[in-house]
Structure formats: C-alpha cells, structure tokens
C-alpha positions as CSV (number, residue, x, y, z in Angstrom):
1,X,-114.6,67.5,107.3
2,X,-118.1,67.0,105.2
3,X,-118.7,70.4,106.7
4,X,-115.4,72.2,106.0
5,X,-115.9,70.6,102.0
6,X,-119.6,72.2,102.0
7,X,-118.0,75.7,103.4
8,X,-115.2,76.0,101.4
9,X,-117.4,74.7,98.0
10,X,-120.2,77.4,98.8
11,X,-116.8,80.1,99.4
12,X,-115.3,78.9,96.0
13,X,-119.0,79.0,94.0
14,X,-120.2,82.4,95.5
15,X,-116.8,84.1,94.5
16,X,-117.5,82.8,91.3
17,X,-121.1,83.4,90.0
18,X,-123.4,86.3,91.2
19,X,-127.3,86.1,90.4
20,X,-130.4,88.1,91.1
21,X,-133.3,86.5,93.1
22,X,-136.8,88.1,92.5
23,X,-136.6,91.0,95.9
24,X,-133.0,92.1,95.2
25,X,-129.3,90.3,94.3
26,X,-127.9,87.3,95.5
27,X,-125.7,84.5,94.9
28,X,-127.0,80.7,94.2
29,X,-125.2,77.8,93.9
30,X,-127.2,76.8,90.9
31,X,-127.7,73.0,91.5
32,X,-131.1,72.0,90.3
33,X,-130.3,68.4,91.6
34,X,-129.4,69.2,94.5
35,X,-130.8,66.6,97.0
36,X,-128.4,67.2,100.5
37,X,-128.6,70.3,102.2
38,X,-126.9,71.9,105.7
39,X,-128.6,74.0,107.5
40,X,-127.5,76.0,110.8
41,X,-129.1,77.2,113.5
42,X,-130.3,76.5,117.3
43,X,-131.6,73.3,119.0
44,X,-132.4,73.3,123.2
45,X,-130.1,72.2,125.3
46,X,-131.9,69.2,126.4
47,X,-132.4,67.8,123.0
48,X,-131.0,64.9,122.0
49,X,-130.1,66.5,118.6
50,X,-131.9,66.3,114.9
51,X,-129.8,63.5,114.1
52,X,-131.6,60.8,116.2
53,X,-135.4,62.5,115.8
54,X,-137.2,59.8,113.9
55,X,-140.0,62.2,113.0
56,X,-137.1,64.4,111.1
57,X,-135.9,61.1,109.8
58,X,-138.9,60.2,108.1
59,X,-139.5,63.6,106.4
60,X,-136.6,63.0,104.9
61,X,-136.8,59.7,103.2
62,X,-140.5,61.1,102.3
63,X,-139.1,63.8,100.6
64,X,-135.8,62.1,99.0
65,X,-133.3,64.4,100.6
66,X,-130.7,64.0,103.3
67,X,-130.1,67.2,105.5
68,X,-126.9,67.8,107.4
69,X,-128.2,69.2,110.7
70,X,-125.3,71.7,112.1
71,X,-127.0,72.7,115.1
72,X,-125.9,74.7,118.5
73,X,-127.5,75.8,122.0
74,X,-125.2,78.1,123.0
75,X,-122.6,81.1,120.8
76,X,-125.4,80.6,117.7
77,X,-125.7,84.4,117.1
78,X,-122.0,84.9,117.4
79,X,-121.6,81.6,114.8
80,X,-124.5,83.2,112.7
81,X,-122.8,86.5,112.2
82,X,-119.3,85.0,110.9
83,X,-121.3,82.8,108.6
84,X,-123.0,85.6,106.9
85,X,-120.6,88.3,107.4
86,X,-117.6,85.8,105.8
87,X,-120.4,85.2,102.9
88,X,-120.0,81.2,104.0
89,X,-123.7,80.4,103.7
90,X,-125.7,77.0,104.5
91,X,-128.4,76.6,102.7
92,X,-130.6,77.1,105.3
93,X,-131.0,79.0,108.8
94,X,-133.3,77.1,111.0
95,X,-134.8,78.2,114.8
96,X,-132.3,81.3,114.6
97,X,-135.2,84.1,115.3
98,X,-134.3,86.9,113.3
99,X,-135.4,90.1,113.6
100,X,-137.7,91.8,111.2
101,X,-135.0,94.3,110.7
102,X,-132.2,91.0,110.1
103,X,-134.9,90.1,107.6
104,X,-135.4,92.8,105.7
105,X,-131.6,93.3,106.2
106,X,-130.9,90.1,104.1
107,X,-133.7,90.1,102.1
108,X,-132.1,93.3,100.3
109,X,-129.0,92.1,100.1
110,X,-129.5,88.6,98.4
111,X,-128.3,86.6,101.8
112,X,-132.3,85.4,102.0
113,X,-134.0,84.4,99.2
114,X,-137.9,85.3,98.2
115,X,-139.9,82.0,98.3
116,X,-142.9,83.5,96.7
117,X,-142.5,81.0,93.8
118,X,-142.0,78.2,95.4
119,X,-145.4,78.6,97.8
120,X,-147.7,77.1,96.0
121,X,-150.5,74.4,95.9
122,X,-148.2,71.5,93.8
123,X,-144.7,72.5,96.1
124,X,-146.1,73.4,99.5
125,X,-149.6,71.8,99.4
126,X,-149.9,72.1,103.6
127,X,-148.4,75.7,104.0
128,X,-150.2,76.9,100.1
129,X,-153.9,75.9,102.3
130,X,-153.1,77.6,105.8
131,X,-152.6,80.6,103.6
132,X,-155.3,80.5,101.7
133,X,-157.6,80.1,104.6
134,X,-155.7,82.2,106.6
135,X,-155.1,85.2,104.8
136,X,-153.4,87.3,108.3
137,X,-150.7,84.8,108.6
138,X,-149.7,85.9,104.7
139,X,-150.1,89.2,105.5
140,X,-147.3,88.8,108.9
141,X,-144.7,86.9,106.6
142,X,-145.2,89.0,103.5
143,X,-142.6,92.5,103.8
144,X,-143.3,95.3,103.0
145,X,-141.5,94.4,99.4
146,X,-144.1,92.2,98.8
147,X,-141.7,89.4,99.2
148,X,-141.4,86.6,101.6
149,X,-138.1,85.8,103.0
150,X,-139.3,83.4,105.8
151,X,-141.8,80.4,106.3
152,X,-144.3,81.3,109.0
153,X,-143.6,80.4,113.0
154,X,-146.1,80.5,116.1
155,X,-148.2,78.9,118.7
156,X,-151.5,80.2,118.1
157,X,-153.2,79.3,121.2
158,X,-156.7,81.4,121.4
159,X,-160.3,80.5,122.8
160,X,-161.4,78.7,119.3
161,X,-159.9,75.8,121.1
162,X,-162.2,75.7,123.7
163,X,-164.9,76.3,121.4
164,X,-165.8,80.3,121.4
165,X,-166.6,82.0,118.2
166,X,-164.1,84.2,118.8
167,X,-160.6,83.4,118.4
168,X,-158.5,85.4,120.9
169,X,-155.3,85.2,122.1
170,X,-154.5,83.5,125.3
171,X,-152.3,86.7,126.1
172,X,-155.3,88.7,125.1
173,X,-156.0,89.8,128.4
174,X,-152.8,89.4,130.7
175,X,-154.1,90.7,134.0
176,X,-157.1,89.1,135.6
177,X,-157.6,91.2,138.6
178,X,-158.9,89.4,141.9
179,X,-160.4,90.0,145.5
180,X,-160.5,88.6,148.8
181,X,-163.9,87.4,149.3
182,X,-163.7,85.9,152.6
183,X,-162.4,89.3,153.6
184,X,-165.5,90.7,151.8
185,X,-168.1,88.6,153.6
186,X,-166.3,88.6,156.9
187,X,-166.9,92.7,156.8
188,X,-170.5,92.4,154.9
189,X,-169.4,94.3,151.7
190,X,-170.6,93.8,148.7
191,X,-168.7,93.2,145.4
192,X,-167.5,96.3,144.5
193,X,-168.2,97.6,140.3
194,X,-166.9,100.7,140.4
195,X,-163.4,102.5,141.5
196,X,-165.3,104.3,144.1
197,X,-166.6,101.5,145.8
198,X,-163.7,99.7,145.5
199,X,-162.1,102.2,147.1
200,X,-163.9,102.4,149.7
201,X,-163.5,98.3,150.2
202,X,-159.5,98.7,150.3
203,X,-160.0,101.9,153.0
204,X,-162.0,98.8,154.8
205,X,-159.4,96.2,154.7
206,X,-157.2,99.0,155.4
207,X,-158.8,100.0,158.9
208,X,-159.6,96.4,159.7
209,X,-156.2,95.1,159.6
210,X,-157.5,92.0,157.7
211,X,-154.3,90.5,157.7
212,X,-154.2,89.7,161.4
213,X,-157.0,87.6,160.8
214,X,-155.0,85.0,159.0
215,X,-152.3,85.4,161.9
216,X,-150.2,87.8,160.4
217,X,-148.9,91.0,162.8
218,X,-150.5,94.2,163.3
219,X,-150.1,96.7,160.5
220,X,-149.3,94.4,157.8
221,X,-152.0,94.4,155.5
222,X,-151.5,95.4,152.1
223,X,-154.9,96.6,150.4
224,X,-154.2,96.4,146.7
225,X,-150.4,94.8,146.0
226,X,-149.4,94.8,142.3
227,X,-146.4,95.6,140.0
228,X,-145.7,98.5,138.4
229,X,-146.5,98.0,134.4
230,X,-146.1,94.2,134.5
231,X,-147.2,91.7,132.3
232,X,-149.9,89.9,134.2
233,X,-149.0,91.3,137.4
234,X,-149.7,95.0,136.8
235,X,-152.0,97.7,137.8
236,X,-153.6,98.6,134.4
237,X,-156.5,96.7,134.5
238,X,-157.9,99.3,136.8
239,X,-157.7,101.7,134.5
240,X,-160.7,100.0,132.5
241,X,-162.8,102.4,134.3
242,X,-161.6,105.4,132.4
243,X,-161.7,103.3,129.2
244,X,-158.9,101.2,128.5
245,X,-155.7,98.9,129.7
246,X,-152.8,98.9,128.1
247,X,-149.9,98.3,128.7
248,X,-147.9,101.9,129.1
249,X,-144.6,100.7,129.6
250,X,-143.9,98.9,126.5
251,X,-145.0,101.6,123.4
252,X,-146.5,98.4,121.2
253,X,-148.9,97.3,124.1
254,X,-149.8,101.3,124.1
255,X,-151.3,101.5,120.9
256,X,-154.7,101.0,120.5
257,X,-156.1,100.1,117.5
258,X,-159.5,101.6,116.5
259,X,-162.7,100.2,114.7
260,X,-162.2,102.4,111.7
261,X,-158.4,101.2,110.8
262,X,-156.8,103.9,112.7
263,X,-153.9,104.1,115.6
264,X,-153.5,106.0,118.9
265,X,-151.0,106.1,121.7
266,X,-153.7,106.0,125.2
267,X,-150.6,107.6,126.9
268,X,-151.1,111.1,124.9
269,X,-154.7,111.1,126.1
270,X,-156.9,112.9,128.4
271,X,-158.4,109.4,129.8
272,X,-154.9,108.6,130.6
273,X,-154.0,111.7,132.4
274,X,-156.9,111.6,134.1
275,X,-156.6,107.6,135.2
276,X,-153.1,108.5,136.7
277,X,-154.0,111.2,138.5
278,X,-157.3,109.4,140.2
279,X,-155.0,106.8,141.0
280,X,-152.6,108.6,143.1
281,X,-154.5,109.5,145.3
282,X,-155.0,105.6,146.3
283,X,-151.0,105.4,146.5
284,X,-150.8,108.5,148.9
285,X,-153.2,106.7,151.5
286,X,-151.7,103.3,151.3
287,X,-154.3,101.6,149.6
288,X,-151.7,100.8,146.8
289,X,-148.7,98.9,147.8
290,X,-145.8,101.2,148.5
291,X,-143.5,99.0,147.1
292,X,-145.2,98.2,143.6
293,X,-142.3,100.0,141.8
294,X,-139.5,97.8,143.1
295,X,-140.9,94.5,143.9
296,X,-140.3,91.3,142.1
297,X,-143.0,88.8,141.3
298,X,-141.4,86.0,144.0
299,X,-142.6,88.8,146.3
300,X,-145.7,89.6,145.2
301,X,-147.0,86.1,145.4
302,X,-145.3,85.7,149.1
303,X,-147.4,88.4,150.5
304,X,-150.3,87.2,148.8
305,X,-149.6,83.5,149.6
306,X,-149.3,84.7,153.3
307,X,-152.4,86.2,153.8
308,X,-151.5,89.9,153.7
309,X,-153.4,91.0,150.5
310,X,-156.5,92.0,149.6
311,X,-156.8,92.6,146.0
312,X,-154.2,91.9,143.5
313,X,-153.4,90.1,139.9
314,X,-152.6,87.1,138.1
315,X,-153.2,84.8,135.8
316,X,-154.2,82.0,138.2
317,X,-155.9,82.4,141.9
318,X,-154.4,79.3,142.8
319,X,-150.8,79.8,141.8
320,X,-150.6,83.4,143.6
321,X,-152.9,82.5,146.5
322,X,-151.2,79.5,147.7
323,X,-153.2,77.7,150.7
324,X,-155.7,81.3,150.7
325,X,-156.4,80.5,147.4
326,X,-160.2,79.7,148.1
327,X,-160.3,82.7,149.8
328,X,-160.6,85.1,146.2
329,X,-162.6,85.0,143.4
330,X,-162.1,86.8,140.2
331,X,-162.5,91.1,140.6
332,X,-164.7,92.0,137.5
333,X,-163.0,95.3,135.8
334,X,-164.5,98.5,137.4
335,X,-166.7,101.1,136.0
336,X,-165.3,104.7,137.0
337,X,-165.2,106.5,139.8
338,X,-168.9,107.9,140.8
339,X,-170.1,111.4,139.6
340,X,-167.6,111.8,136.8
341,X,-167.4,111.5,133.2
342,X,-166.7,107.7,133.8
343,X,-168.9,106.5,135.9
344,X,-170.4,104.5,133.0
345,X,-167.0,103.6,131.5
346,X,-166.0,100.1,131.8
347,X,-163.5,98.7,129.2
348,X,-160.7,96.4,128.6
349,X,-158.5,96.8,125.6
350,X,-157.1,93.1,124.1
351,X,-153.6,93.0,122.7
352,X,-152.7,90.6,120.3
353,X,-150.7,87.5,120.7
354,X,-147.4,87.0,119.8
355,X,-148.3,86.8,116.0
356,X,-146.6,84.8,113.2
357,X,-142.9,85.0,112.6
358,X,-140.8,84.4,109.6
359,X,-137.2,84.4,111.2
360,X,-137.3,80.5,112.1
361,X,-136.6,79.0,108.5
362,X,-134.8,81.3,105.9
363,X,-133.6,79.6,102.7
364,X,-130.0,81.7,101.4
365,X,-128.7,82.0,98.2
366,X,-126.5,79.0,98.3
367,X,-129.3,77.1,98.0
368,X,-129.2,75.5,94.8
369,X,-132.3,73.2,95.1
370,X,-135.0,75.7,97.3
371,X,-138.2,74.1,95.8
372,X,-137.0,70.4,96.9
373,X,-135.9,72.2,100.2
374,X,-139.2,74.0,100.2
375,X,-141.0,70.9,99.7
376,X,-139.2,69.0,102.5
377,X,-140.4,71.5,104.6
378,X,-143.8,71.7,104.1
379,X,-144.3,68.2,105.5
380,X,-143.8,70.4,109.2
381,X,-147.0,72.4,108.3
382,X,-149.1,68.6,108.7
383,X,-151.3,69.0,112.3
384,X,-149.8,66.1,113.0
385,X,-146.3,66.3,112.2
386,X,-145.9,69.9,113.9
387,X,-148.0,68.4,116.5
388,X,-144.5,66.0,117.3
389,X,-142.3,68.5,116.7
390,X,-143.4,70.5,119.4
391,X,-144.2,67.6,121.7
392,X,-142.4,64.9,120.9
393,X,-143.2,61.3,118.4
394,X,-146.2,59.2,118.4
395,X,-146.2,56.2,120.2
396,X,-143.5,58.3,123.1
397,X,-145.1,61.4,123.9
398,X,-148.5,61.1,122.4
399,X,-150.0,57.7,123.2
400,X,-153.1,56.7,121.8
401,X,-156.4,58.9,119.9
402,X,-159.6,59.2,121.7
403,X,-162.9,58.2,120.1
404,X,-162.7,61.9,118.1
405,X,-159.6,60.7,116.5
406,X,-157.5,63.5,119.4
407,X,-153.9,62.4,120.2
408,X,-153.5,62.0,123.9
409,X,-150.2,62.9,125.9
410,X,-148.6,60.6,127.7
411,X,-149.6,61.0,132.0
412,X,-146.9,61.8,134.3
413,X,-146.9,58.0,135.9
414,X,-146.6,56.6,132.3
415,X,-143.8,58.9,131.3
416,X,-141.9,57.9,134.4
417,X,-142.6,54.2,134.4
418,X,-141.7,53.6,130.8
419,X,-138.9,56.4,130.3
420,X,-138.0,57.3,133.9
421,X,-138.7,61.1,133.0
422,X,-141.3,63.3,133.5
423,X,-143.5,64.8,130.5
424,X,-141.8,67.8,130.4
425,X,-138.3,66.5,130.1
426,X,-139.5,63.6,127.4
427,X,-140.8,66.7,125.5
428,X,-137.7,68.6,125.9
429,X,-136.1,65.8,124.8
430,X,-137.8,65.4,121.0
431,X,-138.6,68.7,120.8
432,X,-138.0,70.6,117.5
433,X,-136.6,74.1,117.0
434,X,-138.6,75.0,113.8
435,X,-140.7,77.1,112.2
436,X,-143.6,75.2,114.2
437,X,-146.8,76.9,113.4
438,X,-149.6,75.5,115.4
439,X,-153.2,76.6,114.7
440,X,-155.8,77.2,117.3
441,X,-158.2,74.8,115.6
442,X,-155.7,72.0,115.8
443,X,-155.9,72.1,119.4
444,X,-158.6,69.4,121.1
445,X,-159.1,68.4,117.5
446,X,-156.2,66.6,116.3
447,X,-154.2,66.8,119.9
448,X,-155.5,67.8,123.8
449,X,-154.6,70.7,125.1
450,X,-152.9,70.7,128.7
451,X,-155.4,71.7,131.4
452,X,-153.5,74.8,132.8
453,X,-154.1,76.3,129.2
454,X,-157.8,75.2,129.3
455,X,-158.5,76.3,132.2
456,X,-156.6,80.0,131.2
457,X,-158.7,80.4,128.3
458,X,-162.0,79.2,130.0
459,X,-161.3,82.1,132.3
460,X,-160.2,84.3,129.9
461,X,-163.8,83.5,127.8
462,X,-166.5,83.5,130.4
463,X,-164.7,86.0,133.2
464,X,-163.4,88.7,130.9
465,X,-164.5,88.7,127.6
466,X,-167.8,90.3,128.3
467,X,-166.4,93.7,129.3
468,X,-164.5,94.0,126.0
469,X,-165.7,96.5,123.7
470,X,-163.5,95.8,121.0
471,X,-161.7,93.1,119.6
472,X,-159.8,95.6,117.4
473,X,-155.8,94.7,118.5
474,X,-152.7,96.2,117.0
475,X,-150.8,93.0,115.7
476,X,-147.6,92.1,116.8
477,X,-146.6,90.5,113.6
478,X,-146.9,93.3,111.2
479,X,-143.8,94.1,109.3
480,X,-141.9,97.3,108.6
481,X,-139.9,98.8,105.6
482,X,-135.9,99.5,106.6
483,X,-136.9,103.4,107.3
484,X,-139.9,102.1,109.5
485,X,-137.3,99.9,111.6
486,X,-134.9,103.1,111.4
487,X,-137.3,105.5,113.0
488,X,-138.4,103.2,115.8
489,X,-134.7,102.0,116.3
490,X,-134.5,105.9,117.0
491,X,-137.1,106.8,119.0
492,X,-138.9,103.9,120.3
493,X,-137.3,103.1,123.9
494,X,-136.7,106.7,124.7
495,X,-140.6,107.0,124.0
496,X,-141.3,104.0,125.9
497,X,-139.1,105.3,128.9
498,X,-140.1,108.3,128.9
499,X,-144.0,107.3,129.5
500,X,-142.9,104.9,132.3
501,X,-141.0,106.9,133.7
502,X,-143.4,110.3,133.7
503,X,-146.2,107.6,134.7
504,X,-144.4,106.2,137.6
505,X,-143.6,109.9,138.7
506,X,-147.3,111.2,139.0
507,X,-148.7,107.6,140.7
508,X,-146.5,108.4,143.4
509,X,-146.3,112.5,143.6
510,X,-150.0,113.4,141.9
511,X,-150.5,115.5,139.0
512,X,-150.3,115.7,136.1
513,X,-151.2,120.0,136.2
514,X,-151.9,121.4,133.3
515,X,-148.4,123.1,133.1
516,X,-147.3,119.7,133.6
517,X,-149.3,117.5,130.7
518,X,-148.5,119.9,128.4
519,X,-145.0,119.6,128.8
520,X,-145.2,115.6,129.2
521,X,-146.8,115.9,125.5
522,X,-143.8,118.3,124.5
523,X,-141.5,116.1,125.7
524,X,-142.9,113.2,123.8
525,X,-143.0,115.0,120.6
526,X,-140.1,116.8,120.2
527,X,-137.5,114.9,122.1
528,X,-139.1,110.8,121.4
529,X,-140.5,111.3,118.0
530,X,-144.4,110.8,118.7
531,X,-145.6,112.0,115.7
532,X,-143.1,109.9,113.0
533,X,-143.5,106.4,115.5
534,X,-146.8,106.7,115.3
535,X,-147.4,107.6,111.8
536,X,-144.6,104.3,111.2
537,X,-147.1,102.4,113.0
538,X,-150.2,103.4,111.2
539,X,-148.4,102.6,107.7
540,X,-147.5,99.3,108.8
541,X,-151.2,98.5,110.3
542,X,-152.9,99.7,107.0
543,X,-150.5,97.4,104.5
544,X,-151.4,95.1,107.2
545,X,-155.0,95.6,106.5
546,X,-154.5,95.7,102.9
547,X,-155.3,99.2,102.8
C-alpha cells in the first residue's frame, strides 16, 4: 500500500506542477526535505534482496535517509516502460541499463534530471575526486548537451593492477592465438613468425596426420580450428600480419582509431582486402577448419581438448586444451607473408573495454530531495564500499587485510564450512545491482584480484603487448547526440552485415577482383550509409577528445 500512496502522490503532484531542470523540462515534486525515497529497478535472481544488505543498511543511517527498494529480476523493462510512459515516476531508476539513446531520450524530455549541480566536492566528495583525476570517465557520462543524466557504472579491470604503466583493458586483446608445440618438436619445426611459415607448419600437420598421434583416426586433424569473427575465438588475429585485428563483424570493433584523433573503417581498406584474399587460399586447402562458419565454441574446445588441433584461439591454454593443455604455448602474432608488401608488418590493434556507463542510477523529476539522494549515493563511489557491493560484506565475503592493508576473499573451504555455499554463490548472494564503478588501481590495493584475472592480464602484458603499435582505441563509452543515435539506428547493422557477410563470402570462394571490391565499397556507401556512420563516429570521438 506505501507503494500505491507514493504512485498515486507523484500521479496527483506531476499533474499539478510542471518545472524546468537545467538540460530541458521536467516535473519535480519540490520537497526540499525530502528524506525517503523509492527507487525501481533490477536486482539478480539470487540475491537475497536490498532490504536485508547490511552494507545498504548502513549507507542509509550514514546518510539520514530511508530508501524503499522496489526491486525485480524478471518483466523490469516491461515494468519500466509503464512507469515512465504512465508519467508514474520513482525517484530513482537503479541497475536498469539504459541505453544511451533511452538517456538522451529522457534527458530531453525532463523524465531524467541533469546532476551537474549536485557533483560536486561538498555533495559528492568520492565521485567529485574520481572525476577530477579521471577526466575520461567525465567525458563517458557527460552528453553531448553537456549534461549529465547518469552517475558513472563499470568494472575497469586493466593491467595497472598488476602493476604495468600502461592501463589496458583486460578485453584489450580478445584473441590470444596458440600452437601445438609438441607437434612442433615432434616434426623439428621451428616457431613460425610469419604467415608464410606458418603456413607451411599447418601444410605439415596437415600431411602428418598429427592427430593420430594422440589416438585419434586417420584423417582427422584439423590444422588451424577457429570461429568465424568471434570474440576470443576468432581468426583476426592473423590478420596482424597485414597490419591490424579487428574485429569485422561488429562495426564498433571495426574502427580504428588513429594517433592524430582521426577514424577509419579497416573493412574499406586495401590491407583488408588484401588479408581476406591471402587467407582463402588457406581455407581452399584445408588448412582452415571447414566448419569455422557454423561451429559453436562447445565444439571448438572438444576438438581441441581431443587432440585434433593444431593451432587455434583462446583466452586460456588450459581451459581450451583440456588434458593436451601442456602440449601448446602461446603463437606470437605473425609478420606477413614473405616477398610482399607485409612481410615486415606485424600489428595488433587494442579495443577498448567496455567503458563507463551512466544508465545504472538516473535520478527523475519526482525527485524532490536529489542532492540528499545524490549524497546517499556517493557513499558507493568509497573502494571499499563498492568493493562489498560487488562482492559481498566485510567479515562474510572478504575476511581479513594482508599486511598492505588488501582485503582478502573468503577460500572456497571457508565459504563452505561457515555458510555451506561456495564463493560464488555467497557473492551472488550480497551482490549489489548499482552503479558500481571499480577502478583498476583499487584492485591488489584495497582488495585481491582472483587469480584467473591475474593470470589474464599477466598474459595479456608480457605475451601480447609488445607487438602493439598503438594504444590508440575507439572508446566504447562515448556518447552520441539523438541524430547520431538516428543515423546508426539506420544504417549500423545492415553495415555491419553486410561486411560479415561479403567477408565470410571471399574466405571461402577467393577474391575480392577488382570488379568485385569496388562494388563491395558501393555497396557499403550507398546502400549502409558508410560515409554518415563514420563521420557520426568521428564527431562523437573528437567531443570525446575535447576537440
């Protein structure tokens, strides 16, 4: 019933008074004492809700407010739409993940509500600093109005927290290409560093039958098994020996970003054409598996795991290899293929991470109280307190501090023996849909990282890192005006299909003639809008820049 009184109050007050917030009109509630708020949004299905979370519960007293949590795993976007489309607003959407378009959406129309004035060193002390020292995470939550509608969301997990100078991404390289080396040795190659000779090792374990040497039948050994434009099982990295790797079948992993500021699609260019068409020539004589188009990644990592493969990628040896796992070691990116233009080529493009978001905690216009609110919130940008929101509370999931002062996560055996679940269910347990931003220095210095993420960006630092050129990325979190959004809404997955699909087409039936690329770039142009998506993207990337 409190609910249905808060609903129908906010109904009776919006019909009544109408005010302007500082990035368009919008409706407020106008209660500067307000001291209870509800918010709505989305909670996992193994929580045991926001209610019981005696972090949350402490924020609260802290900040003298009491927050009615009205929370949902399941039907939140359907619950979401009636709420704003019947102009029944909570004061707050939490863990709801709009869209930049949703944001600039109700940012225009008054639903969201700027928070410019209320980010600042005597409100939001915590958030005010990351800011300051972290002027790109401004930049990702700040629209293209100048406003900002959102507080800032993400795991920024990069190699600063294992110590490099250079913070990047763990997603910054996805595919980490790797070799059979017991096949290598058994057949006295060498390690291969260019396509030509790696060629010429798959035509070995080709005409050896390598396979049969780990018991599998005659004929069943796959040279080079992959996917076809996948995340971290894809054949791109191979393509560093004609100069870069993206990732072609998605149009935002296709854009390289230059050293001068400026944007290109690598699918429009001659190094492009000219890696497909080298490569098809592996897929006509089976040195590429036939079935890289169509096969999932459960069996990819069967053939591997059985023996039959002998170059592929992953992120981990271990988890692709299964018992052969000591048979590979990492592939190093190739230079190009002898006697060409490439031959001293050898570079991997980086992408970005997935960026800061500011769809996770939007204050509306029925707010009547948004600094207190504000204020309350940015208690969640402490190390320490997002640090439990993600995990789980001190003295359950995080058991004591090392001699550094690091938290320490509870073990498997203690997790079971004192709660009879494992760590990853105790986390699911506390864990807090939020805006949880986690920076890459709090990581091994206020709480350990797990080892499967150390040992990810250990690889990622000393195995691939060297053969990047540039650390230039097009960000994921840049943000776009309403006729940005319109013209990629338009043309951005027929461009992306389109590439993918032309791609996929000259891998297996060779080409591109010249007849051919021409039309491909025609086709792009004309019917998928090349020239306006990327001059939308270049826009963005220089407001991005500050340009």
């Amino acid at each position: 019933m409190k609910v249905m009184r808060r609903v129908l109050a906010m109904v009776l007050v919006l019909s009544m008074v109408i005010g302007l917030t500082a990035c368009g009109g919008g409706v407020k509630k106008g209660d500067a004492d307000q001291t209870d708020f509800l918010i709505v949004g989305g909670m996992s299905t193994l929580s045991s809700g926001n209610d019981s979370n005696p972090v949350l519960t402490e924020l609260a007293e802290n900040a003298g407010v009491e927050i009615e949590w009205d929370l949902m795993s399941d039907s939140l976007g359907e619950k979401v739409g009636v709420l704003i489309g019947g102009n029944q607003l909570p004061d707050a959407f939490i863990a709801v993940g709009f869209s930049q378009n949703d944001i600039n959406e109700y940012g225009d129309d008054g639903t969201f509500i700027d928070l410019t004035e209320y980010i600042t060193p005597e409100n939001m002390p915590n958030l005010s600093k990351i800011l300051e020292e972290h002027p790109e995470i401004k930049s990702g939550i700040t629209q293209a109005d100048g406003c900002i509608y959102g507080l800032p969301s993400g795991e920024l997990m990069g190699t600063a927290a294992i110590g490099a100078d250079d913070d990047l991404s763990i997603y910054a390289i996805p595919e980490f290409s790797m070799i059979n080396k017991t096949w290598l040795d058994e057949l006295g190659l060498a390690m291969p560093t260019n396509l030509t000779e790696l060629h010429e090792v798959l035509v070995a374990f080709k005409e050896n039958d390598m396979a049969t040497r780990n018991g599998n039948e005659a004929g069943s050994t796959i040279p080079m098994s992959t996917g076809y434009d996948q995340w971290c099982w894809g054949q791109e990295i191979f393509y560093s020996g004609f100069g870069f790797t993206n990732f072609t079948s998605d149009i935002c992993f296709d854009l390289i970003a230059n050293g001068d500021g400026t944007v290109e699609f690598v699918s429009a260019t001659d190094k492009y054409r000219d890696a497909v068409s080298y490569f098809h020539d592996w897929y006509a004589e089976g040195l590429m598996d036939l079935e890289m188009f169509s096969q999932s990644t459960s069996q990819l990592i069967s053939k591997v795991s059985q023996g039959r493969v002998g170059v592929t990628t992953w992120w981990y040896i271990e988890e692709i290899a299964g018992s052969y796992a000591d048979d590979f070691v990492f592939l190093p990116p190739m230079y190009g293929p002898e006697g060409t233009e490439y031959s001293n080529v050898r570079n991997v493009t980086i992408r970005s991470g997935p960026g800061v978001t500011s769809g996770n905690l939007n204050i509306t216009s029925a707010c009547g109280n948004p600094a207190l609110l504000c204020k309350y919130f940015d208690q969640w940008y402490d190390p320490e307190v997002v640090m439990q929101l993600q995990y789980g509370p001190i003295g359950i999931y995080f058991s004591e501090q090392d001699a550094n002062g690091v938290w320490q996560v509870i073990t498997e055996d203690e997790a079971q023996a004192q709660y009879g679940k494992s760590s990853g269910e105790l986390k699911a347990q506390y864990e807090v849909y939020c805006p949880r931003l986690i920076l890459p220095e709090y990581y091994n210095n206020v709480f350990e990282l797990e080892d499967r993420a150390v040992v990810r960006l250990q690889d990622l630092e000393e195995s691939w890192m060297p053969y990047v050129d540039s650390l230039a990325a097009y960000p994921n979190d840049v943000t776009f005006t309403n006729e940005e959004l319109e013209v990629i809404s338009r043309y951005k997955a027929d461009f992306t299909s389109q590439v993918a699909e032309y791609e996929g087409t000259w891998l297996k039936n060779g080409g591109p003639t010249d007849d051919e690329w021409n039309a491909y770039l025609q086709v792009l142009e004309d019917n998928c809008g090349m020239s306006k998506l990327l001059d939308v993207y270049q826009q963005a990337y220089n407001r991005y820049l500050g340009q």
